[in-house]
C-alpha positions, 0 to 999 in steps of 0.5 A, a space after each residue: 500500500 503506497 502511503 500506508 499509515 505508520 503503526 509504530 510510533 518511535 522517536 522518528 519525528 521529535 515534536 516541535 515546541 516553538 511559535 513560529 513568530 514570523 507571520 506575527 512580525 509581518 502583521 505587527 510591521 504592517 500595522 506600524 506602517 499604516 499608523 506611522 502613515 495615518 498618524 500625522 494626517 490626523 493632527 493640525 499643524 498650526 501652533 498655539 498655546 492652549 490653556 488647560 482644562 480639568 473638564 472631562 473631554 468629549 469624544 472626537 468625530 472621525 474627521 474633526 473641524 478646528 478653527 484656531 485662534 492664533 495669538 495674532 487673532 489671525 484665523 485659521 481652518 484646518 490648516 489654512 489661514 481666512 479673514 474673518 469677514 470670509 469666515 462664513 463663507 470658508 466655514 460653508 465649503 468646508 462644512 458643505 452648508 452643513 449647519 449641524 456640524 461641531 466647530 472645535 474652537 482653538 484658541 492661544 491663552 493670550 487670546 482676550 476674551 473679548 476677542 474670543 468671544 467676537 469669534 464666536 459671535 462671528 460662527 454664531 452669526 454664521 448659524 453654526 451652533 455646535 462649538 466645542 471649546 479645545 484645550 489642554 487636559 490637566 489633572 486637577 490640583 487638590 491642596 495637601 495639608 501641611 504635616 501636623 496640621 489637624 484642623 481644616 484651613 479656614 475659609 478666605 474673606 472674599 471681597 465684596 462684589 464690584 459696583 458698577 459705575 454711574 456710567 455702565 449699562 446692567 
Protein backbone atom coordinates (compact mmCIF):
# COMPACT_ATOMS: atom_id res chain seq x y z
CA UNK A 1 0.00 0.00 0.00
CA UNK A 2 1.74 3.12 -1.04
CA UNK A 3 1.37 5.92 1.73
CA UNK A 4 0.39 3.50 4.15
CA UNK A 5 -0.04 4.68 7.97
CA UNK A 6 2.90 4.36 10.24
CA UNK A 7 1.90 1.69 13.17
CA UNK A 8 4.99 2.31 15.06
CA UNK A 9 5.24 5.31 16.77
CA UNK A 10 9.11 5.56 17.52
CA UNK A 11 11.37 8.67 18.31
CA UNK A 12 11.21 9.03 14.08
CA UNK A 13 9.93 12.54 14.46
CA UNK A 14 10.64 14.55 17.78
CA UNK A 15 7.61 17.30 18.40
CA UNK A 16 8.04 20.77 17.93
CA UNK A 17 7.51 23.32 20.85
CA UNK A 18 8.33 26.64 19.24
CA UNK A 19 5.97 29.59 17.67
CA UNK A 20 6.61 30.43 14.55
CA UNK A 21 6.57 34.24 15.37
CA UNK A 22 7.19 35.41 11.62
CA UNK A 23 3.63 35.61 10.49
CA UNK A 24 3.05 37.97 13.85
CA UNK A 25 6.30 40.20 12.88
CA UNK A 26 4.89 40.76 9.49
CA UNK A 27 1.34 41.66 10.73
CA UNK A 28 2.86 43.87 13.62
CA UNK A 29 5.33 45.61 10.62
CA UNK A 30 2.09 46.33 8.59
CA UNK A 31 0.41 47.88 11.07
CA UNK A 32 3.31 50.05 12.24
CA UNK A 33 3.20 51.47 8.91
CA UNK A 34 -0.01 52.28 8.41
CA UNK A 35 -0.13 54.23 11.77
CA UNK A 36 3.17 55.99 11.10
CA UNK A 37 1.28 57.00 7.67
CA UNK A 38 -2.05 57.55 9.25
CA UNK A 39 -0.71 59.33 12.22
CA UNK A 40 0.40 62.60 11.34
CA UNK A 41 -2.94 63.15 8.86
CA UNK A 42 -4.75 63.47 11.79
CA UNK A 43 -3.29 66.39 13.69
CA UNK A 44 -3.38 70.32 12.79
CA UNK A 45 -0.01 71.67 12.00
CA UNK A 46 -0.65 75.06 13.42
CA UNK A 47 0.97 76.08 16.72
CA UNK A 48 -0.94 77.73 19.60
CA UNK A 49 -0.94 77.73 23.08
CA UNK A 50 -3.68 76.10 24.64
CA UNK A 51 -4.68 76.61 28.10
CA UNK A 52 -5.52 73.96 30.41
CA UNK A 53 -8.72 72.47 31.22
CA UNK A 54 -9.69 69.87 34.18
CA UNK A 55 -13.15 69.03 32.19
CA UNK A 56 -13.53 65.53 31.10
CA UNK A 57 -13.10 65.53 27.38
CA UNK A 58 -15.70 64.82 24.98
CA UNK A 59 -15.46 62.08 22.10
CA UNK A 60 -13.87 63.21 18.89
CA UNK A 61 -15.53 62.60 15.49
CA UNK A 62 -13.62 60.95 12.91
CA UNK A 63 -12.73 63.89 10.94
CA UNK A 64 -12.87 66.79 13.25
CA UNK A 65 -13.45 70.94 12.30
CA UNK A 66 -10.62 73.19 14.22
CA UNK A 67 -10.99 76.94 13.98
CA UNK A 68 -7.98 78.18 15.60
CA UNK A 69 -7.49 81.37 17.08
CA UNK A 70 -3.84 82.38 16.98
CA UNK A 71 -2.22 84.94 19.41
CA UNK A 72 -2.12 87.04 16.27
CA UNK A 73 -6.28 86.98 16.36
CA UNK A 74 -5.36 85.91 12.75
CA UNK A 75 -7.80 82.79 11.83
CA UNK A 76 -7.22 79.66 10.51
CA UNK A 77 -9.46 76.32 9.32
CA UNK A 78 -7.72 73.31 9.36
CA UNK A 79 -4.56 74.34 8.32
CA UNK A 80 -5.41 77.08 6.02
CA UNK A 81 -5.31 80.94 7.31
CA UNK A 82 -9.03 83.03 6.45
CA UNK A 83 -10.13 86.54 7.03
CA UNK A 84 -12.80 86.99 9.24
CA UNK A 85 -15.18 88.64 7.16
CA UNK A 86 -14.54 85.25 4.79
CA UNK A 87 -15.33 83.07 7.92
CA UNK A 88 -18.93 82.33 6.79
CA UNK A 89 -18.27 81.53 3.59
CA UNK A 90 -14.92 79.48 4.15
CA UNK A 91 -16.95 77.54 7.01
CA UNK A 92 -19.83 76.67 4.24
CA UNK A 93 -17.39 74.80 1.58
CA UNK A 94 -15.91 73.31 4.23
CA UNK A 95 -18.78 72.00 6.08
CA UNK A 96 -20.72 71.88 2.63
CA UNK A 97 -23.61 74.30 4.13
CA UNK A 98 -23.98 71.76 6.93
CA UNK A 99 -25.19 73.94 9.79
CA UNK A 100 -25.10 70.82 12.41
CA UNK A 101 -21.50 70.12 12.25
CA UNK A 102 -19.46 70.71 15.72
CA UNK A 103 -16.95 73.65 15.40
CA UNK A 104 -13.88 72.61 17.89
CA UNK A 105 -12.65 76.34 18.75
CA UNK A 106 -8.66 76.62 19.32
CA UNK A 107 -7.59 79.43 20.88
CA UNK A 108 -3.84 80.86 22.05
CA UNK A 109 -4.31 81.71 26.10
CA UNK A 110 -3.25 85.06 25.09
CA UNK A 111 -6.07 85.48 23.08
CA UNK A 112 -8.58 88.42 25.16
CA UNK A 113 -11.67 87.20 25.76
CA UNK A 114 -13.26 89.97 24.25
CA UNK A 115 -11.82 88.60 21.09
CA UNK A 116 -12.70 85.02 21.67
CA UNK A 117 -15.88 85.91 22.17
CA UNK A 118 -16.06 88.33 18.68
CA UNK A 119 -15.23 84.79 17.25
CA UNK A 120 -17.88 83.16 18.24
CA UNK A 121 -20.17 85.54 17.55
CA UNK A 122 -18.71 85.55 14.28
CA UNK A 123 -19.88 81.29 13.89
CA UNK A 124 -22.98 82.44 15.86
CA UNK A 125 -23.72 84.51 13.09
CA UNK A 126 -22.91 82.04 10.55
CA UNK A 127 -25.56 79.70 12.01
CA UNK A 128 -23.10 77.30 13.36
CA UNK A 129 -24.21 76.50 16.93
CA UNK A 130 -22.22 73.49 17.97
CA UNK A 131 -18.93 74.75 19.39
CA UNK A 132 -16.55 72.70 21.28
CA UNK A 133 -14.12 74.56 23.12
CA UNK A 134 -10.44 72.73 22.94
CA UNK A 135 -7.96 72.72 25.46
CA UNK A 136 -5.05 71.40 27.00
CA UNK A 137 -6.12 68.42 29.69
CA UNK A 138 -4.70 68.78 33.45
CA UNK A 139 -5.26 66.54 36.22
CA UNK A 140 -6.87 68.75 38.88
CA UNK A 141 -4.52 70.21 41.65
CA UNK A 142 -6.25 69.27 45.17
CA UNK A 143 -4.09 71.18 48.39
CA UNK A 144 -2.31 68.72 50.66
CA UNK A 145 -2.28 69.65 54.30
CA UNK A 146 0.88 70.52 55.71
CA UNK A 147 2.17 67.72 58.20
CA UNK A 148 0.96 68.24 61.78
CA UNK A 149 -1.96 70.41 60.77
CA UNK A 150 -5.06 68.82 62.34
CA UNK A 151 -7.71 71.42 61.61
CA UNK A 152 -9.41 72.33 58.23
CA UNK A 153 -7.86 75.62 56.64
CA UNK A 154 -10.28 78.37 57.49
CA UNK A 155 -12.00 79.83 54.52
CA UNK A 156 -10.76 83.18 52.74
CA UNK A 157 -12.51 86.51 53.32
CA UNK A 158 -13.94 87.12 49.97
CA UNK A 159 -14.50 90.75 48.55
CA UNK A 160 -17.32 92.20 48.21
CA UNK A 161 -18.78 92.33 44.56
CA UNK A 162 -18.00 95.11 42.31
CA UNK A 163 -20.03 98.05 41.87
CA UNK A 164 -20.70 99.18 38.74
CA UNK A 165 -20.13 102.78 37.70
CA UNK A 166 -22.83 105.52 37.31
CA UNK A 167 -21.72 105.35 33.58
CA UNK A 168 -22.06 101.39 32.89
CA UNK A 169 -25.21 99.59 31.25
CA UNK A 170 -26.58 96.50 33.61
Amino acid sequence: MAGGIREHHGDDLSENHEINVTPFIDVMLVLLIIFMVAAPLATVDVNVDLPASTAKPAERPDEPLYLTVKEDLSLNIGNDAVARDQLAAALGAVTEGDKDTRIFLRADKAVDYGQFMEVMNLLRDAGYLKIALVGLETVPVQPTPSAGATEAPSPQPQAPPATPSPGAAP
